[in-house]
C-alpha positions in Angstrom: 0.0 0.0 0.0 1.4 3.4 -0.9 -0.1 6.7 0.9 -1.1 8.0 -2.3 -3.9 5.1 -2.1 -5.5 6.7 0.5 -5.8 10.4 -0.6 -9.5 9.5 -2.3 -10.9 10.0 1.3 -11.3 13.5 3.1 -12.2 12.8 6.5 -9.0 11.1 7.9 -8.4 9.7 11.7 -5.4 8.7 12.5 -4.7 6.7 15.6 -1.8 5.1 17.5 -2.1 2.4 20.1 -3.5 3.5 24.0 -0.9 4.9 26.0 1.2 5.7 23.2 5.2 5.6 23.3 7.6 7.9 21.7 7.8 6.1 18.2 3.7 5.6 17.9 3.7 9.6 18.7 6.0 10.4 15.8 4.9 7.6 13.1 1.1 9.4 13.3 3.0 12.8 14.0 4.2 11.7 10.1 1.2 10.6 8.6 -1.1 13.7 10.0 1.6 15.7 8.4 1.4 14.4 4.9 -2.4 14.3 4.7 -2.2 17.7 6.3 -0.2 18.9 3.3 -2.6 17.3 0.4 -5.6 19.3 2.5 -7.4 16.5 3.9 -9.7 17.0 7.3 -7.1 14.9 9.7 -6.7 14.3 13.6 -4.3 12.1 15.5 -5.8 10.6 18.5 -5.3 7.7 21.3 -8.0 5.6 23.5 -7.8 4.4 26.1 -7.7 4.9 30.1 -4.5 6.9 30.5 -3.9 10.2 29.2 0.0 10.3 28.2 2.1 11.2 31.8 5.6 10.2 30.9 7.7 13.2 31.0 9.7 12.6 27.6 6.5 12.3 26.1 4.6 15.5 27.5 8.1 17.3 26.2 7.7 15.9 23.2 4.1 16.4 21.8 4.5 19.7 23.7 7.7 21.2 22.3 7.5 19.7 18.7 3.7 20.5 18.6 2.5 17.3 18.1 -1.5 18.0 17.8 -2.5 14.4 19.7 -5.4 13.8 21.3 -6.6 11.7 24.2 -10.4 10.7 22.5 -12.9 8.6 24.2 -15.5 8.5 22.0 -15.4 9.0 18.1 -17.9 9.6 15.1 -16.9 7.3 12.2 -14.6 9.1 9.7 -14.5 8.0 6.1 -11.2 6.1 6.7 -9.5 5.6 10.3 -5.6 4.7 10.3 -4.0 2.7 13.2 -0.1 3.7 13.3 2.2 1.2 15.3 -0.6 -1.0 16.1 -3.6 -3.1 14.3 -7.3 -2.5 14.7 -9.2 -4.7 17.1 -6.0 -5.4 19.5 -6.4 -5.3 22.8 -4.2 -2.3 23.0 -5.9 -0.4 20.9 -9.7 1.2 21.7 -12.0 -0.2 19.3 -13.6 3.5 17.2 -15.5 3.1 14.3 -14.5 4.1 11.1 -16.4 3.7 6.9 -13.0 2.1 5.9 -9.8 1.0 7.5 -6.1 1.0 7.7 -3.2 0.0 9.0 0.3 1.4 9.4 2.4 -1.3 11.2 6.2 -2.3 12.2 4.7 -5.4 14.2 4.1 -9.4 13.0 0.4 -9.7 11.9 -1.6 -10.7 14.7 -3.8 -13.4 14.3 -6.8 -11.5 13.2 -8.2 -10.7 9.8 -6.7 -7.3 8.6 -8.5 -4.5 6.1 -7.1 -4.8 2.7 -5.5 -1.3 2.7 -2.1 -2.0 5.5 1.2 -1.9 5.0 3.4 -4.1 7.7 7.1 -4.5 7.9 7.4 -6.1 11.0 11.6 -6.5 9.9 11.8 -3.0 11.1 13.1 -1.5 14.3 10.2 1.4 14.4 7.1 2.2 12.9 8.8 5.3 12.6 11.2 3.9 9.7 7.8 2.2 8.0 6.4 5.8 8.0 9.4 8.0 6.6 10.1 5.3 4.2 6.6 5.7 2.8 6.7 9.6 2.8 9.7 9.7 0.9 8.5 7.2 -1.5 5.8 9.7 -2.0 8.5 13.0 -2.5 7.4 14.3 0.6 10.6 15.8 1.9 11.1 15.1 6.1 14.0 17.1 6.3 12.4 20.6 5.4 10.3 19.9 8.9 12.9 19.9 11.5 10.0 19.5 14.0 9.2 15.9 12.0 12.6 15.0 11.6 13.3 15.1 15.4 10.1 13.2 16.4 11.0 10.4 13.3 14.6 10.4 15.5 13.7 10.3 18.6 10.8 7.6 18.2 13.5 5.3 16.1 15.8 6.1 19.2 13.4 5.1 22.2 12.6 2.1 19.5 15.6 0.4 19.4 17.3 0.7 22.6 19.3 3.9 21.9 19.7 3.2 18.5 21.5 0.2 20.0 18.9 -2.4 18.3 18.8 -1.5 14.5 17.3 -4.4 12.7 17.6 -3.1 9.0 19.2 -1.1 6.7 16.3 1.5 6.3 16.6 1.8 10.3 20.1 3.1 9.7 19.2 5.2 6.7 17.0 6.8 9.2 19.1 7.6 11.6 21.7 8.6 9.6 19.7 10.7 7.0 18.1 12.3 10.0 20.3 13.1 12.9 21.9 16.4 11.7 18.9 17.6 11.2 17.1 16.5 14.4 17.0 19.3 16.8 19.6 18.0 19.2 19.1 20.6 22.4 15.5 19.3 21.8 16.5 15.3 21.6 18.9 16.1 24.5 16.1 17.3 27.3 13.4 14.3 25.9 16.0 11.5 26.8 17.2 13.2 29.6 13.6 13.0 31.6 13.2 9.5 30.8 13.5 7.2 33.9 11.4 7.9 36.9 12.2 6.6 40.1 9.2 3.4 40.1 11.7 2.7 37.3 14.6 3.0 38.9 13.4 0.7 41.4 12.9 -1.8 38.4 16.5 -1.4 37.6 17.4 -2.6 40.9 14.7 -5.3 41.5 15.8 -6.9 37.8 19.4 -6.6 38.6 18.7 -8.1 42.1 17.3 -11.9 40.3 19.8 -12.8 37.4 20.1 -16.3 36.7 23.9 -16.7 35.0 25.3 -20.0 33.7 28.8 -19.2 34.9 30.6 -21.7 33.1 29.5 -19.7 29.5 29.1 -17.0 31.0 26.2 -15.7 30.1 23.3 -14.4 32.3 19.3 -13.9 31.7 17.2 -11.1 33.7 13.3 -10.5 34.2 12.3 -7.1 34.9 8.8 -6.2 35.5 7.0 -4.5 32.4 8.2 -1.4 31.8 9.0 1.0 29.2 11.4 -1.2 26.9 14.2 1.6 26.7 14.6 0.5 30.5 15.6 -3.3 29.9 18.7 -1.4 27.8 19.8 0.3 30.9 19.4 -3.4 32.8 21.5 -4.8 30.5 24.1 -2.3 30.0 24.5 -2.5 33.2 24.6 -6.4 33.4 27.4 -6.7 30.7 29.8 -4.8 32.8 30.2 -7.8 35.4 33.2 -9.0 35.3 32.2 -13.1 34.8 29.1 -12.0 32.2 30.1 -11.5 28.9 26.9 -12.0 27.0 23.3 -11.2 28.6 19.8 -11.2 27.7 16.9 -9.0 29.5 13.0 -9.1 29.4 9.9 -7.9 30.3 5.8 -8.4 29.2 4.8 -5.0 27.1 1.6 -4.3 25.5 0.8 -7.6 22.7 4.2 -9.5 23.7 7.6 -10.0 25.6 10.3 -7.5 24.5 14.4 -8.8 25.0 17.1 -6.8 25.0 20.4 -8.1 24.5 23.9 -7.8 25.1 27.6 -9.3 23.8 31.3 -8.0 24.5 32.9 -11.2 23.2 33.5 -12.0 19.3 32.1 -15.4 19.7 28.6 -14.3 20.2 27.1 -11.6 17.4 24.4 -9.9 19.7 21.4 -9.2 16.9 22.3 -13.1 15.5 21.4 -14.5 19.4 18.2 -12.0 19.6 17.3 -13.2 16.1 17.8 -17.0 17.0 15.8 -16.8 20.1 13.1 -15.0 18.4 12.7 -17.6 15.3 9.2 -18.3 15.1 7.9 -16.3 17.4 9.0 -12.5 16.7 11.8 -10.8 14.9 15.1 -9.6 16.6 17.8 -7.6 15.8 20.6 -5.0 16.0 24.2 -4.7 16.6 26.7 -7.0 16.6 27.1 -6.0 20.7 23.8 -4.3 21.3 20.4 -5.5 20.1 16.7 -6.2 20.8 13.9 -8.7 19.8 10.0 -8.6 20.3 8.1 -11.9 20.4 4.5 -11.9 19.9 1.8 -12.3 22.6 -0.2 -15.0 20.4 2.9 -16.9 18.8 4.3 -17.2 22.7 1.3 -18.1 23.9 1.0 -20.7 21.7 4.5 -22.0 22.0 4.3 -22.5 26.0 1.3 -23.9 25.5 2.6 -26.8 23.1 5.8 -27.1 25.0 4.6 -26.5 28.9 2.5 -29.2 30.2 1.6 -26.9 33.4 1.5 -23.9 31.3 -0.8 -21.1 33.0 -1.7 -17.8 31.6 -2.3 -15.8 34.4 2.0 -16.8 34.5 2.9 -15.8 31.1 5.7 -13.4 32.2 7.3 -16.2 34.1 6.5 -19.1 31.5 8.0 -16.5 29.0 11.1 -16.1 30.7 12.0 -20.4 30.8 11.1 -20.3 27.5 13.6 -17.6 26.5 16.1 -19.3 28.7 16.2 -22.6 27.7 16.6 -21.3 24.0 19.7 -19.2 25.4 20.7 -22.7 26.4 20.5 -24.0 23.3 22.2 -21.6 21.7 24.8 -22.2 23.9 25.6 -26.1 23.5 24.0 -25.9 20.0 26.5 -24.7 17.7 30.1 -25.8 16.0 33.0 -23.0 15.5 34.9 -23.1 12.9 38.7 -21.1 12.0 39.6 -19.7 8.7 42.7 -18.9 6.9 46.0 -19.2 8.3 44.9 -21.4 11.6 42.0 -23.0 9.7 40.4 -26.1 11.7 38.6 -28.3 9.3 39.8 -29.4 5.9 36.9 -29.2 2.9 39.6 -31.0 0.5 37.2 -34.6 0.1 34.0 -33.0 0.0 32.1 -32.7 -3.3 33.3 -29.7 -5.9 30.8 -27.3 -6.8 31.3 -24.6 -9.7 29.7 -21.4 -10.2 27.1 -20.5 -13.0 27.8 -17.6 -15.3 25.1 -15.8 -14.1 25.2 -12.2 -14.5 26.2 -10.1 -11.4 26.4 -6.0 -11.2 30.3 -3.7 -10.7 30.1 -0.9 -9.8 33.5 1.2 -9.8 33.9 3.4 -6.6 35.3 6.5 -8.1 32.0 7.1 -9.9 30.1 7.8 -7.0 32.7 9.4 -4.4 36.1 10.7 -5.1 39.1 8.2 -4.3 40.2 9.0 -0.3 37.0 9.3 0.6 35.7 6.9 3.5 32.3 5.3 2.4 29.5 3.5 4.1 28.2 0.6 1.5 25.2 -0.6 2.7 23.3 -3.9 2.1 20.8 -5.9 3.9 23.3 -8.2 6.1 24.9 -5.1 7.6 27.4 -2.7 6.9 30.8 -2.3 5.0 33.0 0.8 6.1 36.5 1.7 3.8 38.0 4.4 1.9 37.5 4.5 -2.0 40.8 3.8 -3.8 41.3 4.5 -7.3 41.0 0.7 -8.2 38.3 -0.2 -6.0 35.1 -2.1 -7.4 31.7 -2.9 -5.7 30.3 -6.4 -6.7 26.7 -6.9 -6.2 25.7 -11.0 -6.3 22.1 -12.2 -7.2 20.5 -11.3 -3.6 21.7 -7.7 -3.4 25.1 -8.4 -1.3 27.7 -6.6 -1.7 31.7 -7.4 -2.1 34.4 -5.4 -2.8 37.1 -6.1 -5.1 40.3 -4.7 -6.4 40.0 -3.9 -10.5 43.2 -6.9 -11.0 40.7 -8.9 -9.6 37.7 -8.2 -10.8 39.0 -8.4 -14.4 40.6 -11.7 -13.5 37.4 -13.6 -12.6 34.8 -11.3 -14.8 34.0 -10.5 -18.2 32.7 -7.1 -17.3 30.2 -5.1 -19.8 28.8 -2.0 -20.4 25.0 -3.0 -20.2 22.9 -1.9 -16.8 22.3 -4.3 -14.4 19.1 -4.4 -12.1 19.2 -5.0 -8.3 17.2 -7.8 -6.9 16.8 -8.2 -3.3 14.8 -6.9 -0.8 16.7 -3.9 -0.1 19.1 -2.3 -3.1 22.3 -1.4 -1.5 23.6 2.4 -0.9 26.9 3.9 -0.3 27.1 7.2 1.2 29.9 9.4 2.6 31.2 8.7 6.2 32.4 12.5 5.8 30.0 14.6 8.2 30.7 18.3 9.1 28.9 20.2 11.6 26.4 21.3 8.8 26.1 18.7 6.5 23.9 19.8 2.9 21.1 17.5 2.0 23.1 15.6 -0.7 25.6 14.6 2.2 22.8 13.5 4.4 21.7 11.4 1.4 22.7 8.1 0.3 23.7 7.1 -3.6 22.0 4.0 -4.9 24.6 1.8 -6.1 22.0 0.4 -8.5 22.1 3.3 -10.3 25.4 2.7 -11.4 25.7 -0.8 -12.0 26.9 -2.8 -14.8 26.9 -6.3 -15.7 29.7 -8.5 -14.8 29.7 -12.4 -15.8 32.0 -14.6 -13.7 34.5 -16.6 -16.0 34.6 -20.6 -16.0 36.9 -22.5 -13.6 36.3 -21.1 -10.3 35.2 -24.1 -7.8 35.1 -24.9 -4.4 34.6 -28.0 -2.3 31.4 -27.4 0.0 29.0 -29.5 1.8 25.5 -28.7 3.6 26.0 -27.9 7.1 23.8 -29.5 9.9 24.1 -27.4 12.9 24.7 -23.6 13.2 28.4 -22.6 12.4 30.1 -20.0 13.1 33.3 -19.5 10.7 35.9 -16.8 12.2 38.2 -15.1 8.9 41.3 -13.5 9.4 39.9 -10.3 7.7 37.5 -9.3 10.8 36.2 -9.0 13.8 32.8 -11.2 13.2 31.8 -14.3 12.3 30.3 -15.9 9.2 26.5 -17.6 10.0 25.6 -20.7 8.5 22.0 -22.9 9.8 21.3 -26.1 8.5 21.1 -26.3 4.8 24.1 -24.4 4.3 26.6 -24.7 2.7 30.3 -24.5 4.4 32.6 -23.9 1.2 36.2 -23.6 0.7 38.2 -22.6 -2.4 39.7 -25.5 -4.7 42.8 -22.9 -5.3 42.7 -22.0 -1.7 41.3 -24.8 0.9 42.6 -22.5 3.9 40.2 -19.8 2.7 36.6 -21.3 4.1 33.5 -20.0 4.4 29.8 -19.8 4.5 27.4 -20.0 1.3 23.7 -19.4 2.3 21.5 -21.9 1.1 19.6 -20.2 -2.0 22.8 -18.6 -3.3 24.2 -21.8 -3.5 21.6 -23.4 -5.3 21.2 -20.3 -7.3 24.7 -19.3 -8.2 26.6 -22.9 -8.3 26.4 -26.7 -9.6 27.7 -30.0 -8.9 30.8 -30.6 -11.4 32.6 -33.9 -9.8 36.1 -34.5 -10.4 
């Protein structure tokens, strides 16, 4: 669904969830800006018991102008818009409305939903669903500073401190944004965020960890609270001295929000949230900070299938042992594996595979920034930082990843053309300057679409690798950083026939896209 599909109806109501946080504020604050723009009749409102009391949040609506409204009754517009929720939720006050919509970063609840939504429940924030959709309409955010801060500052309180990004548009947000943000502004809304009922949270959380001290690793329950509290649990968690990975939760409205925490290269922080939310939510973030949210009715059901005493008057708790034993798992679950010089397995007697020559994209750095300039190329498995060199070459594979080559070799292993190349993928990967001054224009706020540069490259024949499917989660450590590569079961761990110290992972579909079995 695009906005522009809903500019046939006048009469608009836009409302977020009841008691509405920071990011449900801003992603309405968004939409009753647009419609505002293309003259509609529009309101933003919330239901609900509670008028809004948090401090940050009174700060915000008040200083940015944020025309919300606390409604308890409401004559059915001609379309009514729920904005970081879905209609009929228990969350959400049930108001009438001729036709419906839904606006949502969340996982589909069970429910039927109107035809006219639009859910990306990969995202960190609704607030990254609703920019993404402006812009995709040409309505410019950063000509309204007072839109550009609350877009921030929801994103922020969203993911933990920007601490929980789960996808590249999350970044693009933040990173588009935050020079134009007011920052005195952002500055007094985060600093009247805890209240002392939290602070005694805090300290009752802190007071019952459960650690496994042999791995250490520790889990925490706090009592529900405003999510952007669990990040200050488990910041504080990870500094104990025999803790170096953590996970911290807490029942919020329609689920059970984690936050979670890694300082040691073993354990990628958003691939541990992700792996404990599999089936049940979506997780994400940093490779030391990061976040997942699992939903109410996939939980339920889970404890209920698993737990024979399962109660739900105890959800919190059942929650919780269900969270734990997957940390567990994690834990004794998984093989590591060394690459390169030290390498700890040898690929030589598995099967040889060679790759197709299916077209690829190049893209040649130089066209995009000038060489010495450090670059951000971004893709949908994370982010690539380096400086542009005069012979440096972005290669963009069948999914939309992105690798980066010297020209020797790219002209060593290609046949490069001159014809375009289209992007496939669910997210077409950027590069953008890492160069920021204290007043940055709008171009250097903006990323550059490496798709609109690309060219088609065709891998030559010959290049093989021994590889075989993987049957647990493996982790492969190479020389050349500080991560890991993930492979699950189906995988493929490969290694070079030219080089069998260089292994590594192949997901699944690439392989069976971008490879056959050859023998010999």
């Amino acid at each position: 669904m695009k906005l522009r599909d809903l500019l046939p109806f006048d009469s608009i109501v836009i409302q977020t969830h009841d008691n509405p946080d920071a990011d449900a504020i801003a992603s309405g604050f968004g939409l009753y800006s647009y419609f505002l723009s293309k003259g509609k009749k529009v309101r933003l409102i919330y239901g609900g018991k509670n008028k809004i009391g948090k401090s940050n949040l009174l700060l915000m609506t008040e200083m940015l102008q944020i025309p919300i409204e606390h409604c308890g009754s409401l004559d059915a517009p001609e379309l009514l818009i729920t904005v970081d929720c879905q209609w009929g939720e228990a969350n959400v006050q049930r108001f009438p409305g001729k036709h419906l919509a839904v606006i949502d970063h969340h996982i589909p609840s069970a429910q039927s939903l109107p035809a006219l939504r639009e859910i990306r429940d990969q995202y960190g924030a609704c607030a990254t669903l609703v920019w993404d959709m402006l812009n995709d309409e040409g309505f410019s955010v950063l000509e309204n500073q007072a839109l550009s801060t609350a877009l921030y500052y929801g994103l922020y309180m969203d993911t933990g401190k920007m601490q929980e990004l789960r996808h590249p548009k999350d970044r693009d947000l933040r990173d588009t944004l935050e020079f134009r943000a007011n920052k005195s502004q952002l500055a007094r809304f985060i600093n009247c965020n805890l209240s002392l009922e939290e602070l005694s949270i805090v300290g009752d959380a802190m007071v019952g960890i459960d650690s496994q001290a042999s791995r250490r690793y520790a889990a925490a329950l706090a009592k529900p609270c405003d999510p952007n509290i669990l990040g200050i649990i488990s910041d504080a968690v990870i500094e104990v001295d025999t803790i170096n990975v953590c996970v911290v939760c807490c029942m919020v409205e329609g689920g059970f929000k984690l936050s979670v925490r890694s300082c040691e290269r073993e354990t990628r922080a958003d691939e541990l949230a992700a792996f404990i939310a599999q089936g049940l939510g979506s997780g994400g973030g940093h490779a030391r900070k990061a976040g997942a949210f699992l939903a109410m009715s996939h939980l339920e059901e889970a404890c209920r299938t698993k737990y024979s005493d399962f109660a739900p008057e105890k959800m919190s708790a059942f929650a919780f042992r269900l969270v734990r034993e997957r940390l567990d798992e994690y834990f004794t679950d998984q093989v590591l594996i060394r690459s390169g010089a030290d390498v700890t397995i040898d690929l030589t007697q598995e099967p040889l595979y060679e790759k197709k020559r299916l077209p690829m994209g190049y893209v040649k750095g130089t066209r995009l920034f000038p060489a010495g300039t450090p670059v951000v190329a971004r893709m949908l498995e994370g982010d690539i930082q380096l400086t542009i060199q005069e012979d440096t070459y972005f290669i963009i594979g069948v999914e939309g990843e992105v690798y980066k080559n010297d020209e020797a070799y790219l002209f060593a292993h290609n046949t490069v053309t001159a014809e375009p190349y289209t992007v496939t993928g669910a997210y077409a990967p950027t590069l953008r300057s890492a160069i920021r001054g204290d007043a940055p224009t709008q171009e250097d706020m903006m990323p550059k679409s490496l798709a609109d540069y690309a060219c088609q490259c065709i891998p030559k024949e010959g290049s093989r690798v021994h590889a075989r499917a993987l049957e647990k989660r493996t982790k492969v450590f190479v020389p050349w950083s500080d991560s890991y590569m993930l492979g699950l079961p189906g995988d493929y761990l490969a290694a070079r026939q030219e080089n069998p110290s260089d292994v590594y992972i192949i997901k699944k579909d690439i392989m069976q896209t971008t490879y056959f079995p050859c023998g010999g």
